[in-house]
C-alpha positions as CSV (number, residue, x, y, z in Angstrom):
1,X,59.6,86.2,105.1
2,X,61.4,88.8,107.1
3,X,59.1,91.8,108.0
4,X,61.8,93.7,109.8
5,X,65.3,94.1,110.3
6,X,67.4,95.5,113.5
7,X,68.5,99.1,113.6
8,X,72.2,98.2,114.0
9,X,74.3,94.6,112.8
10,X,75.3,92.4,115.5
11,X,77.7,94.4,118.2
12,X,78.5,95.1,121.4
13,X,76.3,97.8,123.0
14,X,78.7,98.7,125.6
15,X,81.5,99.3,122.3
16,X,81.8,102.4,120.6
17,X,79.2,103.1,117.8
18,X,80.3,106.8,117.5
19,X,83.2,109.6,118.6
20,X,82.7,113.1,119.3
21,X,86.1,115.3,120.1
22,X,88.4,112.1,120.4
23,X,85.6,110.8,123.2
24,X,83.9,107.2,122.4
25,X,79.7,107.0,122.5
26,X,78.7,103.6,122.9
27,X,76.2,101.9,120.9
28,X,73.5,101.8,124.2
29,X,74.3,105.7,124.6
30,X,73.4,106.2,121.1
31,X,69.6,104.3,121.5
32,X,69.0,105.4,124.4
33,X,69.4,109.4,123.1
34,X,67.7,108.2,119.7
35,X,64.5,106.8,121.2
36,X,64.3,110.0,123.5
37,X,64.3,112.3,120.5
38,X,62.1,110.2,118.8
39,X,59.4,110.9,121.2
40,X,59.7,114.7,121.0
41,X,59.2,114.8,117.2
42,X,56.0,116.0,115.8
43,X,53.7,112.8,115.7
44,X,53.4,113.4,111.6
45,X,55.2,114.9,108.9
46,X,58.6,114.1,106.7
47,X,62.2,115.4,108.7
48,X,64.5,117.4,106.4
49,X,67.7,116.5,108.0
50,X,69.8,119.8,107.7
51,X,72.2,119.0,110.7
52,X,75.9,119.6,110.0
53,X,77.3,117.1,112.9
54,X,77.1,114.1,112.0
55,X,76.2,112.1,115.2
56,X,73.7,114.7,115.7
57,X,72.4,113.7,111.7
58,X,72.7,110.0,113.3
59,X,70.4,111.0,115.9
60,X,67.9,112.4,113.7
61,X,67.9,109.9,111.2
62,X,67.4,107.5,113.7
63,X,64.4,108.9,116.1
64,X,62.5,109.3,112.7
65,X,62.7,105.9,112.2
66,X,61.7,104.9,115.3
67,X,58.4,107.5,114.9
68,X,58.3,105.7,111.2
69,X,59.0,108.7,109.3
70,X,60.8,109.0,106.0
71,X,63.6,111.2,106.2
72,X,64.2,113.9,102.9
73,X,67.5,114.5,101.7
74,X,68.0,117.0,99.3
75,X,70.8,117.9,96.8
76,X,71.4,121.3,99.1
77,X,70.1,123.2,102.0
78,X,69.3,126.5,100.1
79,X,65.9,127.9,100.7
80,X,64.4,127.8,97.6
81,X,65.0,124.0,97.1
82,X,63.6,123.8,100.8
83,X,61.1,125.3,99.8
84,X,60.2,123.2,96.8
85,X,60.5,119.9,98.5
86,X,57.6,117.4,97.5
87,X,55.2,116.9,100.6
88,X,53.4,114.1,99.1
89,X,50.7,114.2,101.9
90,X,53.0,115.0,104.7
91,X,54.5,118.3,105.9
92,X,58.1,118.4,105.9
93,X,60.2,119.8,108.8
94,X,63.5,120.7,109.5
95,X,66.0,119.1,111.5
96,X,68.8,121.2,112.0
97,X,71.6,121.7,114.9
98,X,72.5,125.4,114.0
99,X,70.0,128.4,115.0
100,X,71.0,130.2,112.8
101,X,70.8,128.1,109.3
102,X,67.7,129.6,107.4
103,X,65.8,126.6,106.5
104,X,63.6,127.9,103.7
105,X,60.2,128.5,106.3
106,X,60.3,125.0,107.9
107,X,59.3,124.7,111.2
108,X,62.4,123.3,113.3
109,X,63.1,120.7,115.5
110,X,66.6,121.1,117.1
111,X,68.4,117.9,117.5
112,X,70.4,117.9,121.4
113,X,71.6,114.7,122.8
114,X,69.3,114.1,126.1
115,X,72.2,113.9,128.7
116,X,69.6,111.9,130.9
117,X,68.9,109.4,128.3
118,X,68.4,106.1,129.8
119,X,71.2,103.2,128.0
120,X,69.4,100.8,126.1
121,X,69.8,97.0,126.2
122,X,67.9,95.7,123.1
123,X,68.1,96.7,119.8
124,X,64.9,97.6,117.8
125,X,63.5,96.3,114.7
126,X,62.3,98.4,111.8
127,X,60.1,97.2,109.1
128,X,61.7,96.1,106.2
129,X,58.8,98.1,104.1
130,X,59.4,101.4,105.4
131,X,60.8,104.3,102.8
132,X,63.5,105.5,105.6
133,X,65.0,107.5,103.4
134,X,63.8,109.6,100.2
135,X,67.4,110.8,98.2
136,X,66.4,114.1,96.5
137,X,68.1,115.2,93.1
138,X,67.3,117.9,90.8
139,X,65.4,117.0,88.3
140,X,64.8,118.8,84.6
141,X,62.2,121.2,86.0
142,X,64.6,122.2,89.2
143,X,62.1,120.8,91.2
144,X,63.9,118.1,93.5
145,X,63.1,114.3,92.7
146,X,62.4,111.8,95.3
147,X,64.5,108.6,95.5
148,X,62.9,106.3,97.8
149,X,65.4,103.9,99.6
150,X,63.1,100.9,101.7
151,X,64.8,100.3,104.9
152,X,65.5,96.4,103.9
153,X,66.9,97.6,100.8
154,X,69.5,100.1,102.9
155,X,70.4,97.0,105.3
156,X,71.4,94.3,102.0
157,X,73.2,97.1,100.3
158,X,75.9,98.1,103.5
159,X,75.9,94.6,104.2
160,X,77.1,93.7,100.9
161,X,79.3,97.0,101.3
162,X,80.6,96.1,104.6
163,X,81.7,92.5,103.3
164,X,83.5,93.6,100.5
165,X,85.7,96.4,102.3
166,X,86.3,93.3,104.7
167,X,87.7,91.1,102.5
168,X,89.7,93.5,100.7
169,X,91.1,94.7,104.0
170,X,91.9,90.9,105.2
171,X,89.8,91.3,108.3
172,X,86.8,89.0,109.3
173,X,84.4,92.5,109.8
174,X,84.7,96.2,110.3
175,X,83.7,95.8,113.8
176,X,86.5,98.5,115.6
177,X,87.2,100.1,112.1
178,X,86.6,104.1,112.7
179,X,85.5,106.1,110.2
180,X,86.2,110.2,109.5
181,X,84.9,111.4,106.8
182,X,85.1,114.7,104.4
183,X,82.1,114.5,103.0
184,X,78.5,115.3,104.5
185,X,76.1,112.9,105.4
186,X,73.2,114.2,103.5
187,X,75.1,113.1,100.5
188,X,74.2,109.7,99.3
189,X,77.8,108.4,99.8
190,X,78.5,109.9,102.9
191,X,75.3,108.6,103.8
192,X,76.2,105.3,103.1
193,X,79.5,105.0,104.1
194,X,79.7,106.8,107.4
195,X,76.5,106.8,109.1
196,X,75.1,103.9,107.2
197,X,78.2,101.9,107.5
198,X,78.5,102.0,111.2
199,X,75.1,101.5,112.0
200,X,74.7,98.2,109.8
201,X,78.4,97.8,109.1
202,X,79.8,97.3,112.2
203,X,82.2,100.6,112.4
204,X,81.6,102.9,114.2
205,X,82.1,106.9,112.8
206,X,83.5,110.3,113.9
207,X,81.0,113.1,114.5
208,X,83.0,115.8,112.2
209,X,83.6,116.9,109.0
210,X,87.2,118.4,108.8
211,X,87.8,120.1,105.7
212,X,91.3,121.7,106.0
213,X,94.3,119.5,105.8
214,X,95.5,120.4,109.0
215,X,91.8,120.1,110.3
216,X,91.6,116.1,109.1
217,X,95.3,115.4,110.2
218,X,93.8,116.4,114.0
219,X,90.8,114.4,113.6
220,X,92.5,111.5,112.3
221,X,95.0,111.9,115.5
222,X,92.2,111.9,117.4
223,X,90.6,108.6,116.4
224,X,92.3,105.2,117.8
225,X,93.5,102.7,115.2
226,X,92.3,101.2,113.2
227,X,91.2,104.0,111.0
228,X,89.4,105.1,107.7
229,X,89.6,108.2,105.9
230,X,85.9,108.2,103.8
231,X,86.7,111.3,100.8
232,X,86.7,112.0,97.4
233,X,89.3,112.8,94.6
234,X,89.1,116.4,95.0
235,X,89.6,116.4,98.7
236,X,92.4,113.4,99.0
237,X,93.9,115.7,96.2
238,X,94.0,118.6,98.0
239,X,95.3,116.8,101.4
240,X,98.3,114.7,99.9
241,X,99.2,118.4,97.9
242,X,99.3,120.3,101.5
243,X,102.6,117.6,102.8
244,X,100.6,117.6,106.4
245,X,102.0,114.5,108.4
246,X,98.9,112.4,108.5
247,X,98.4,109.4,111.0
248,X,98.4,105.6,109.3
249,X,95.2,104.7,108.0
250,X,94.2,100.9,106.8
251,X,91.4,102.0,104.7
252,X,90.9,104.8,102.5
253,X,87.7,105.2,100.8
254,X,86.8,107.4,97.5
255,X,83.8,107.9,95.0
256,X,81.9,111.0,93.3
257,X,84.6,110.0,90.7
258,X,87.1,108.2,89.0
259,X,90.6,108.4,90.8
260,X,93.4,108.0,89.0
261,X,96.3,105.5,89.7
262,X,98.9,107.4,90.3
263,X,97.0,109.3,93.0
264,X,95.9,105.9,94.6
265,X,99.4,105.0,94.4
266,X,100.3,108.3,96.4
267,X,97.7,108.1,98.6
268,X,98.8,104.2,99.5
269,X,102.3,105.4,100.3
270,X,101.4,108.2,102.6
271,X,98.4,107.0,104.7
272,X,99.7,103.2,104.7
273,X,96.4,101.5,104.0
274,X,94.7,100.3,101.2
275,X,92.3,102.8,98.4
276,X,88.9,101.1,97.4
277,X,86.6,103.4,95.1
278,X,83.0,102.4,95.4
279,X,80.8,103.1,92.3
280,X,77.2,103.4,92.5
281,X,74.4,105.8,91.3
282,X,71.3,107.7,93.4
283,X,68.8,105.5,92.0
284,X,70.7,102.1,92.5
285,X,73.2,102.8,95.3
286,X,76.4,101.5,95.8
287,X,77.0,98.9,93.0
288,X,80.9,97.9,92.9
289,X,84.0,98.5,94.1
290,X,87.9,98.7,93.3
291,X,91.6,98.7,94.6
292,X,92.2,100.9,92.0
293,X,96.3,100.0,92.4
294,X,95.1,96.6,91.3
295,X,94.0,97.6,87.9
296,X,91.0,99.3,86.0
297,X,88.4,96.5,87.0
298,X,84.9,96.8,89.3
299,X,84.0,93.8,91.0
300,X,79.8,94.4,91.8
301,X,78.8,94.1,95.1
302,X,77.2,91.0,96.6
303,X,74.4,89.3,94.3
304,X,74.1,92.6,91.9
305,X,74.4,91.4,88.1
306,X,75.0,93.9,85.0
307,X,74.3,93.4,81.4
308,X,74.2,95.4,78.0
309,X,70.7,96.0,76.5
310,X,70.7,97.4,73.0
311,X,67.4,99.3,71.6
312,X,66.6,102.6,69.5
313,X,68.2,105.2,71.4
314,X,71.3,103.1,71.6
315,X,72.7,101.0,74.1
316,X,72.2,101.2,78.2
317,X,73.2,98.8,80.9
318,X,71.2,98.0,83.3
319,X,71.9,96.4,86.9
320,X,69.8,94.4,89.4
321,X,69.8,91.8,91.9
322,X,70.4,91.4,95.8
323,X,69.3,95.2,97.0
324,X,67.7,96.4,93.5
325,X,64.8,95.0,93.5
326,X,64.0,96.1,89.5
327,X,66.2,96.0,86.8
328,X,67.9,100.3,86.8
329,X,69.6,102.0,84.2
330,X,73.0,103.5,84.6
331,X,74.3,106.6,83.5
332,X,77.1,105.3,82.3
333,X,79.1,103.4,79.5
334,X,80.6,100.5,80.7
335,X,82.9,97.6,79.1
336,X,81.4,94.4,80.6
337,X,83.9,91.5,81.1
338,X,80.9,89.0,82.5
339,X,78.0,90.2,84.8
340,X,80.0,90.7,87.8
341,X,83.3,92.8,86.4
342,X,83.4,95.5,83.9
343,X,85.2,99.0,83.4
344,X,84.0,102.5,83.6
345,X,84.2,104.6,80.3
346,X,82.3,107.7,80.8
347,X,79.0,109.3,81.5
348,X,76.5,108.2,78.9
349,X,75.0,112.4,79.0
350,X,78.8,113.6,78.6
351,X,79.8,111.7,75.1
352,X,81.5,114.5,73.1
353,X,82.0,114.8,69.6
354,X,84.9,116.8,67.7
355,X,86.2,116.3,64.1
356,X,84.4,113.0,63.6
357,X,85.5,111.4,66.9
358,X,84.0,110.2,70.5
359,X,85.2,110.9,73.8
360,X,83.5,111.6,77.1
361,X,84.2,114.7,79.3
362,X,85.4,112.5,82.5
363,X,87.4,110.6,80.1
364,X,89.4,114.4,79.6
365,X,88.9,115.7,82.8
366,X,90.7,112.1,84.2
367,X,93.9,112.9,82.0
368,X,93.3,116.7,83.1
369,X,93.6,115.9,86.8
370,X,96.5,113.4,86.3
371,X,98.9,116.4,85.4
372,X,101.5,116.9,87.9
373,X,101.4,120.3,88.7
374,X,97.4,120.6,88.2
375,X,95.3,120.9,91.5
376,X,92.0,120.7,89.6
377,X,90.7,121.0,86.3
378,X,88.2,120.5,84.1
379,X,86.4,120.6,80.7
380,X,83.8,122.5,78.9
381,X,82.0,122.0,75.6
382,X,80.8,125.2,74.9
383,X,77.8,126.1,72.3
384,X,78.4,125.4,68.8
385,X,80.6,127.9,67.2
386,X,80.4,129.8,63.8
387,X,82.6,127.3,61.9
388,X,79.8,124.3,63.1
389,X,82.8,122.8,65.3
390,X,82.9,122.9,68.9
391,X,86.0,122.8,70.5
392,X,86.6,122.0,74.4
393,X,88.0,124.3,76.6
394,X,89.9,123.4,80.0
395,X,89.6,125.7,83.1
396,X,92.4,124.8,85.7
397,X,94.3,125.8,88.8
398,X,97.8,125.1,88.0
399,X,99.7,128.2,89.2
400,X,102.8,126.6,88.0
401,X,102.1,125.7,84.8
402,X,101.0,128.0,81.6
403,X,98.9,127.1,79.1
404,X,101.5,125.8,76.9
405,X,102.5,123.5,79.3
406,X,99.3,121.8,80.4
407,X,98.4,121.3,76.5
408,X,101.2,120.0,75.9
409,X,100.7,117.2,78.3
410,X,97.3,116.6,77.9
411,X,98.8,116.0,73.9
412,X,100.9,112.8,75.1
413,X,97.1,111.1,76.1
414,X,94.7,112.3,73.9
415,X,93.8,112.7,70.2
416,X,94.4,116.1,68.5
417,X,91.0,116.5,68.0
418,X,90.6,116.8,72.1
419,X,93.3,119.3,73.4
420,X,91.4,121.9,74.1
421,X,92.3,125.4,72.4
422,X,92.1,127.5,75.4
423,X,93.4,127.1,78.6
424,X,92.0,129.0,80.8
425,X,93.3,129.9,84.4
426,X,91.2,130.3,87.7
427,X,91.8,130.7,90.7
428,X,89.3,127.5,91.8
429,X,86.0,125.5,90.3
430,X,82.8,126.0,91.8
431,X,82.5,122.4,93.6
432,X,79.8,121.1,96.0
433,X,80.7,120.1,99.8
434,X,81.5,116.9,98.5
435,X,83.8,117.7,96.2
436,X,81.3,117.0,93.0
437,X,80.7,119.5,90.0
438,X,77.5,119.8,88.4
439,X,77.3,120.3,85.2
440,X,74.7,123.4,85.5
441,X,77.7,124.8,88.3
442,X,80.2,124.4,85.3
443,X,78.4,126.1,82.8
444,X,77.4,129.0,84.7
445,X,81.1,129.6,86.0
446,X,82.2,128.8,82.3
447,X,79.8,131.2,80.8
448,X,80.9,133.8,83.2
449,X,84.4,133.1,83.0
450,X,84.9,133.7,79.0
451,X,81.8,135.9,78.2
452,X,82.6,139.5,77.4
453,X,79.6,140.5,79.7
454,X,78.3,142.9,82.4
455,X,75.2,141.9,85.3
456,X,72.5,144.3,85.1
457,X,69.9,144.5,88.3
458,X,66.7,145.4,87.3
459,X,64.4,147.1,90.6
460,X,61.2,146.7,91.4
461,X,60.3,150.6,90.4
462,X,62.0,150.6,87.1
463,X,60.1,153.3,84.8
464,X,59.4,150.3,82.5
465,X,56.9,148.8,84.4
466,X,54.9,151.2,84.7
467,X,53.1,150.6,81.8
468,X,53.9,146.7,81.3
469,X,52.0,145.7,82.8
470,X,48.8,146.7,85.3
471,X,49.1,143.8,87.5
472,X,51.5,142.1,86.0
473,X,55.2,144.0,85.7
474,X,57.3,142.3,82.5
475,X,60.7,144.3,81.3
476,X,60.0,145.3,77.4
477,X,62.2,143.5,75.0
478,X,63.2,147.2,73.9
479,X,64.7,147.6,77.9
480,X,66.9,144.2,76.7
481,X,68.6,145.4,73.7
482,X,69.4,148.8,75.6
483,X,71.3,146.4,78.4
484,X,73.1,144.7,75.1
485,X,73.8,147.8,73.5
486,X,75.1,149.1,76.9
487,X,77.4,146.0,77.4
488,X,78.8,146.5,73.5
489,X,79.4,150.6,74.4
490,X,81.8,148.8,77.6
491,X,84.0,146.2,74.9
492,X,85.9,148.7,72.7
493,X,87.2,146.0,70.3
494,X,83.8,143.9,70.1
495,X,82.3,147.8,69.5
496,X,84.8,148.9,67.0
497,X,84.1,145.7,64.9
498,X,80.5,146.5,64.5
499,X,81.5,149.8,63.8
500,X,79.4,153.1,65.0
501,X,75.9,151.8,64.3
502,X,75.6,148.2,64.4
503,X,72.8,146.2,63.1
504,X,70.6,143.6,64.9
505,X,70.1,140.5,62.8
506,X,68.2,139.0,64.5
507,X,66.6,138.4,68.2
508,X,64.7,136.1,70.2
509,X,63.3,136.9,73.7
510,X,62.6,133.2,75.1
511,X,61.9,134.7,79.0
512,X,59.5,136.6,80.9
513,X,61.4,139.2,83.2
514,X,59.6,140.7,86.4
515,X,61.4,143.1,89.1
516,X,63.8,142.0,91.3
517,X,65.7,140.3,88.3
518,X,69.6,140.0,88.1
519,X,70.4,139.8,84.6
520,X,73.9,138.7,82.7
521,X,74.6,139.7,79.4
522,X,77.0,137.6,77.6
523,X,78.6,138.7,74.5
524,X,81.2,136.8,71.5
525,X,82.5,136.7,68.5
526,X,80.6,134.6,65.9
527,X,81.4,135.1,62.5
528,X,81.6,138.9,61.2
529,X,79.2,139.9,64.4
530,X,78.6,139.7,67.9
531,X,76.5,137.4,69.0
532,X,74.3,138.2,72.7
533,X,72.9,136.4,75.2
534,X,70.9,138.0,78.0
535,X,70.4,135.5,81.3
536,X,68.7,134.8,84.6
537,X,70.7,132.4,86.8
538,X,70.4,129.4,84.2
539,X,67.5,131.0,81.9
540,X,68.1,132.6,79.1
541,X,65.5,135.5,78.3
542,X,66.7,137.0,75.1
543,X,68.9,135.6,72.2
544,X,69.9,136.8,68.7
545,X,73.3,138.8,66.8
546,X,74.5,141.9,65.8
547,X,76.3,142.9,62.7
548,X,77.9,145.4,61.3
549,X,76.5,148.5,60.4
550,X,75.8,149.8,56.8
551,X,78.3,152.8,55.7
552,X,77.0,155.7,55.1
C-alpha cells in the first residue's frame, strides 16, 4: 500500500513549473525556495494562506507541507471570520504577502522567495495520510466549517482531472500547457485547477490574477502557447462583452456555475480553443466535466460513480469512488443517464414554488443570463406576500434593455408562473472574487434594494443604556419602534396610508441590541398596513405590522 505520494507528477525539473511577469520558474527553483520557507515556519500551528500572488500561495502551501502542517482556507479573508477559525489544537497563523492586509490578530509569517535558494534535484514525498488542506465554508452558525482534503485524496482527484482535460484537448498530457487564471487560489476551484493542476497535473501556472479585460489580454500575451484561461461565467462574460483582442487559447476552463451554450459558443470563436466546465462540490471536489458545445451531458471523472437514493426527505444523489473515499451527498438535482453521465437541473436548497409549479433559481437565473443585452442578473424569492403567493423578482444590469424588454424575453423560456413581476435595475450584483453569489449576499443587497428603509447607528452612550442595563447595555424595544416610526415619518405615501396615528398590530423583538449596532429598518406594503422589519447585518431584531389608525 502506498504511504506517500510525490509533491509534483512526473516532469522535468529544469522545465517551467510557474511564470512571474512573462519570466519562467523552473520546477527545481520552485523546491528549492519551498523547502527554504519551510524551515522558517513556526515548528507548530495551522497556516492561513492569505497571499494574493499566486506563486507566492504556491510557496506557502507547499513549505507547510513539507513542515506537515494543514493549510486553512477560508471562504474570505475578513477579520472576523479570521478570527473565528477552528484551532482544533493548533494555533493558526497567517501567511500573507501584503503588510498591509489586516489579518484578524494572526501572527504573520511573510512569504519572500529566498533568492539564494539552493535548486533541488529530487522530488519529495508526502504522506498520503496527511490533511494538507482543510476547505472552510460557512456554516449555519457563521462559524466556518472545516473540509479536510488528505493529500492522497488531492493527488487521484487532479490526476483524474488532468486526464480528462487531456483527452478532451487531443494531447497525451498537460505537460507545457500554461495556465492564467481569474479566480483566487484560496478558492476551492482555483485551488484545484491552477496551483493544484500544475503541481500534480503537469502544467505549469501564472503567478497573477488579472481581473480587467485589458489586464487578462496582457497576461495572456505574456504567457507562451499553449495556453489556458481558468474563469468563471461572470468573468468570461464580462471579457468577451469588453471586444479586447485576446491571444489564442486551446483550453478554456469554467465552473462556480452553469454556462450557457451560446456563451461557450462565443467564447470558442474568439479565444480558438476548446470550453470544458468542471462540476464538483467542497465536500467532494471536482466530480465531472463537459464541452458544453457538445451538449448538456457530464461525463464523471475517472472511477467516481453517481446514483439516486430515495428516502423520507425525498430524493438525493450521492457520489463515490476513486478520490471519495465515502459515499457524499450532492447539493444538487440531477437526471442520471447511467452512473457515469447525467445532467444538472438545479440546486436541491433553491427548488421554488409559484402557482402550483417547480422550478429552481439557477434554472431562472440560466435563461436570465442568456439574454443578449443582459451583463448579469439574477433572481430573488422574496418573503411570502400578503396574498400567500411569492412571486420572483429579477435584479439585472442591462442598461440597454427596460424592463419590458427583459420580461418579455425571459416569457419565450419560461412558464407564466416564473417571469418575475419586477424588474429591477442596478448598477452591479454583489459577487465574490470568484465571480460566485451567495445567497446571504443576495438577500441582503435584495432587501436593501426594494425596502422602503433608512440605517440607524446606535452609539455606545445612547441615553437608553443608561438604565438597561448595569453591566449589560441592551437597546429597549420602545428605542425600536421610535426608529420605525421615524422611518414611516420619512415615506410620505407608506405614512399617509396609515393615516396620522397608525396602530401597531402586532410586534416581535427576536434580537438583543448592544452599542455599536448598525441597524436597517425595512418597511412594505402588506395588506391594508405596513409591515417593519428592523435588522443587524443578517439578524433580524424586531418584527411585527402597522395599521391604520382609528378615526376619531
Amino acid at each position: 500500500m502506498t504511504t506517500a505520494l510525490p509533491l509534483l507528477t512526473p516532469r522535468d525539473l529544469a522545465a517551467p513549473l510557474a511564470w512571474r511577469q512573462g519570466v519562467a520558474v523552473s520546477a527545481a527553483t520552485f523546491l528549492g525556495q519551498a523547502a527554504l520557507l519551510a524551515e522558517s515556519l513556526p515548528a507548530r500551528g495551522r497556516p492561513v494562506n492569505l497571499c494574493q500572488d499566486r506563486y507566492h500561495f504556491a510557496l506557502g502551501l507547499v513549505a507547510a507541507l513539507l513542515r506537515g502542517q494543514t493549510s486553512l482556507m477560508p471562504p474570505n479573508a475578513l477579520p472576523e471570520t479570521l478570527r473565528s477559525l477552528p484551532a482544533a489544537g493548533s494555533t493558526p497563523y497567517a501567511l500573507v504577502d501584503d503588510a498591509a492586509l489586516e489579518a484578524g490578530g494572526l501572527a504573520r509569517v511573510f512569504i519572500v522567495p529566498p533568492a539564494d535558494a539552493p535548486l533541488a534535484t529530487a522530488v519529495p514525498l508526502i504522506p498520503c495520510a496527511l490533511e494538507a488542506v482543510w476547505l472552510l465554508t460557512s456554516g449555519s452558525t457563521g462559524a466556518p466549517q472545516p473540509h479536510a482534503k488528505l493529500w492522497g485524496a488531492l493527488v487521484a482527484n487532479i490526476a483524474a482531472e488532468a486526464e480528462r482535460l487531456a483527452e478532451m484537448l487531443g494531447r497525451p498530457s498537460l505537460q507545457g500547457l500554461n495556465l492564467l487564471a481569474t479566480v483566487p487560489a484560496q478558492h476551492s476551484y482555483g485551488f484545484e485547477s491552477t496551483v493544484l493542476l500544475a503541481l500534480l497535473g503537469g502544467a505549469s501556472f501564472d503567478a497573477g490574477r488579472p481581473f480587467y479585460p485589458a489586464d487578462i489580454a496582457a497576461a495572456l500575451a505574456r504567457l507562451p502557447a499553449p495556453r489556458a484561461l481558468v474563469t468563471t461565467p461572470f468573468h468570461l462574460k464580462t471579457l468577451l462583452r469588453a471586444g479586447v483582442a485576446l491571444p489564442p487559447v486551446e483550453l478554456v476552463l469554467s465552473a462556480t456555475a452553469p454556462l450557457s451554450p451560446q456563451l461557450a459558443a462565443q467564447a470558442e470563436a474568439v479565444l480558438g480553443g476548446r470550453l470544458v466546465e468542471i462540476y464538483g462540490c467542497t465536500e467532494a471536489g471536482q466530480v465531472a466535466a463537459r464541452r458544453t458545445t457538445a451538449g448538456e451531458t457530464w461525463r464523471t471523472l475517472g472511477a467516481l460513480r453517481l446514483w439516486r437514493e430515495t428516502g423520507a426527505d425525498g430524493e438525493r444523489y450521492l457520489v463515490q469512488g476513486g478520490h471519495v473515499a465515502d459515499a457524499t451527498p450532492l447539493a444538487d438535482l440531477l437526471e442520471l443517464d447511467d452512473a457515469q453521465q447525467f445532467r444538472l437541473l438545479g440546486r436541491a436548497n433553491d427548488l421554488i414554488h409559484v402557482a402550483g409549479k417547480r422550478s429552481s433559481l439557477a434554472h431562472l437565473d440560466f435563461h436570465l443570463n442568456r439574454i443578449p443585452g443582459v451583463a448579469d442578473g439574477a433572481f430573488w424569492m422574496p418573503e411570502e406576500q400578503a396574498d400567500g403567493i411569492t412571486r420572483p423578482v429579477a435584479f439585472v444590469v442591462a442598461p440597454t434593455l427596460s424592463a419590458a424588454q427583459v420580461m418579455q424575453a425571459l416569457r419565450e423560456h419560461l412558464e407564466a408562473a416564473f417571469v418575475p413581476r419586477r424588474v429591477v435595475h442596478v448598477a452591479a450584483l454583489p459577487r465574490e472574487a470568484t465571480g460566485k453569489l451567495t445567497a446571504s449576499a443576495l438577500a441582503r443587497f435584495a432587501r436593501d434594494a426594494l425596502s422602503e428603509g433608512e440605517h440607524f447607528d446606535i452609539p455606545a452612550d445612547h441615553a437608553a443604556f443608561a438604565g438597561h442595563f448595569p453591566g449589560r447595555p441592551l437597546l429597549p424595544g420602545v428605542v425600536l419602534l421610535s426608529l420605525v416610526m421615524r422611518t414611516l415619518d420619512s415615506r410620505p405615501a407608506l405614512r399617509e396610508r396609515l393615516g396620522a396615528t397608525p396602530q401597531i398590530v402586532q410586534v416581535k423583538f427576536l434580537s438583543p441590541v448592544g452599542p455599536g449596532a448598525r441597524l436597517h429598518v425595512q418597511l412594505r406594503e402588506q395588506g391594508s398596513g405596513v409591515a417593519f422589519e428592523v435588522r443587524r447585518e443578517d439578524t433580524v431584531v424586531a418584527r411585527g405590522q402597522l395599521g391604520p389608525g382609528v378615526p376619531g
